[in-house]
C-alpha positions as CSV (number, residue, x, y, z in Angstrom):
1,X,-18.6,-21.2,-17.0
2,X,-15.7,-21.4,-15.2
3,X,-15.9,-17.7,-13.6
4,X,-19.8,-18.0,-12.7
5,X,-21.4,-16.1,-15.2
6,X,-23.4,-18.4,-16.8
7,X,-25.0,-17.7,-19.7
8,X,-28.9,-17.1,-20.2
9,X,-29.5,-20.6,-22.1
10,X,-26.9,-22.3,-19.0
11,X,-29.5,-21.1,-16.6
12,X,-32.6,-21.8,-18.5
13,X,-31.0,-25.8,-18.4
14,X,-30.3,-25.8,-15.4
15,X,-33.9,-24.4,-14.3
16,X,-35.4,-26.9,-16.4
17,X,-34.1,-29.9,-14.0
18,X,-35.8,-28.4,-11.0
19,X,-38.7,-29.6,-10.1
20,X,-42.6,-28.5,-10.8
21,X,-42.6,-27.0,-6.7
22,X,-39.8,-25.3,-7.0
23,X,-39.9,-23.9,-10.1
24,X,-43.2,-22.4,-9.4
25,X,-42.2,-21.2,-6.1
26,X,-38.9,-19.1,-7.1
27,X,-41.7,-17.6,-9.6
28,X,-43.9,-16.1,-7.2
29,X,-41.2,-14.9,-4.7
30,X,-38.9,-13.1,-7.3
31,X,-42.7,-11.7,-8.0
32,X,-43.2,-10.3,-4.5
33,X,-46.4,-12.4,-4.4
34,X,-44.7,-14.6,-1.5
35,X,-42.2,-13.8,0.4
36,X,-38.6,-16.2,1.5
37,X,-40.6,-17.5,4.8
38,X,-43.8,-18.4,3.8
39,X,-42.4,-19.9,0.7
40,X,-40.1,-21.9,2.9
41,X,-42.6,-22.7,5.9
42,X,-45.2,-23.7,3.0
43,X,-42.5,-26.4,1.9
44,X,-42.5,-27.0,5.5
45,X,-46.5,-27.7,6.0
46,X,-47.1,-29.7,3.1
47,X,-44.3,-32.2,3.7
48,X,-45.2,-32.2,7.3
49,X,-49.2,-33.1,5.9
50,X,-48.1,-35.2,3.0
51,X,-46.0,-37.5,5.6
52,X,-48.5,-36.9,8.0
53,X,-51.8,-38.9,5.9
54,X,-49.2,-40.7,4.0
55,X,-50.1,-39.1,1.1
56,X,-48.2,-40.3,-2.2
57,X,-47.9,-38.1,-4.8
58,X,-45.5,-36.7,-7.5
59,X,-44.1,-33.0,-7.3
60,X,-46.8,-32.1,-10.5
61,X,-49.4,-33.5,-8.1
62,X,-47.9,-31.4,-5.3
63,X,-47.6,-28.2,-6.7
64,X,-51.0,-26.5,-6.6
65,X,-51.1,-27.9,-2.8
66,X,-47.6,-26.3,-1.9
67,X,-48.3,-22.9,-4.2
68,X,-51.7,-22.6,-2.6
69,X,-50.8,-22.7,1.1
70,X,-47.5,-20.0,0.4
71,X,-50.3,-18.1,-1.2
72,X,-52.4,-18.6,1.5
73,X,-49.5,-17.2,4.1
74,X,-48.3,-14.8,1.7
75,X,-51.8,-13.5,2.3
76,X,-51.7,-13.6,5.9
77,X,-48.8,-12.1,5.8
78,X,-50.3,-8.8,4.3
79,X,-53.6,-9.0,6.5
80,X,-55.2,-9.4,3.4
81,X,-59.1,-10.7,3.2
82,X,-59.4,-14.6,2.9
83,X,-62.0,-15.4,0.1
84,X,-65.3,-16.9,1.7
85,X,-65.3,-20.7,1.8
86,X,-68.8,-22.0,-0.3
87,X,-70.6,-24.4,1.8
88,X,-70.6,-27.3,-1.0
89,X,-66.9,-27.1,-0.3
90,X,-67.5,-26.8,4.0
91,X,-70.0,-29.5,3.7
92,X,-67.7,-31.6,1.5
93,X,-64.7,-31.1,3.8
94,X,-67.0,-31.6,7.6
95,X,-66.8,-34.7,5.8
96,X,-63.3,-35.9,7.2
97,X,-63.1,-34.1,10.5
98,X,-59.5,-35.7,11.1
99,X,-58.0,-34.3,8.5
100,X,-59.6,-30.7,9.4
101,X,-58.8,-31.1,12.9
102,X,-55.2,-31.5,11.9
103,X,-54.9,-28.9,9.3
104,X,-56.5,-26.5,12.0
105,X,-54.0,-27.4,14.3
106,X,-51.2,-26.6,11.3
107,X,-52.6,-23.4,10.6
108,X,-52.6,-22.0,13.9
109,X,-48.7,-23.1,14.0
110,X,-48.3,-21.3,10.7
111,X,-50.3,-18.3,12.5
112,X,-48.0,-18.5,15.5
113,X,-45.0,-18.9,13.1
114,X,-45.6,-16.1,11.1
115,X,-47.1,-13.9,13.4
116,X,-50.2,-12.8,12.2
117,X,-53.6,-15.1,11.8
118,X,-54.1,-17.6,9.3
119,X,-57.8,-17.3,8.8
120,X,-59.6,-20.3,10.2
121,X,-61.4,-20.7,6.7
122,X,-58.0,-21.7,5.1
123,X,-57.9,-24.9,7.1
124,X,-61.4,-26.0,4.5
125,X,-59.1,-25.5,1.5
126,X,-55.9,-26.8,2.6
127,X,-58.4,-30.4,3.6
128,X,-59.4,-30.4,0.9
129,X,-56.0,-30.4,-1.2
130,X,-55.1,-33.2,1.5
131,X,-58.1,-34.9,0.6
132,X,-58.0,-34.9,-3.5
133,X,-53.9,-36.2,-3.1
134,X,-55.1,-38.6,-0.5
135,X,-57.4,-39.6,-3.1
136,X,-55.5,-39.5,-5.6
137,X,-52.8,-41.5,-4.0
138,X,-54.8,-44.3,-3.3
139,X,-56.4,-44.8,-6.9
């Protein structure tokens, strides 16, 4: 509309064309379960991972990657408990020590960025969403 109230179903079109990251990102901020920076630093971090391993994957693909690491800070954020890592997932991840050894290094930017600490054990899950679109990306 010309005076920039658009109607309910103009909005619900326009949302529609966004894509699967964003769409599930603008969810969980006008939620309070993430706030504007670590939704936008976790945009940030997985490009900056996704270029870094070359990683090809779609925005679907992408999604539970990007929604899980602005969960992840979100988390921080609050000083709220990181869930223990199980070893078959530790053990599974040790597996690719380059990968983990960059993701640490991310996550203690993220740390420095958002001032407060990432836990170290959120370094084993992000790996290993870089590892399944790594995978992924290569089949």
């Amino acid at each position: 509309m010309a005076d920039g109230n658009a109607s309910p179903g103009a909005q619900t079109s326009e949302r529609s064309g966004e894509d699967p990251v964003s769409i599930r990102l603008a969810l969980l901020e006008s939620s309070d379960q993430i706030s504007a920076s670590a939704r936008a630093l976790a945009v940030s971090v997985t490009d900056d991972l996704v270029s870094h391993f070359d990683i090809t994957a779609n925005d679907e693909e992408r999604a539970p990657f990007v929604v899980h690491v602005a969960l992840a800070l979100a988390r921080a954020e609050r000083h709220e408990p990181e869930p223990e890592v199980p070893d078959v997932v530790k053990s599974e991840v040790e597996g690719f020590p380059a990968e983990l050894e960059y993701v640490r290094a991310v996550i203690a930017q993220c740390s420095a960025a958002i001032g407060s600490p990432v836990p170290e054990d959120e370094a084993y899950y992000v790996t290993a969403h870089v590892c399944a679109l790594a995978r992924r990306g290569a089949e």
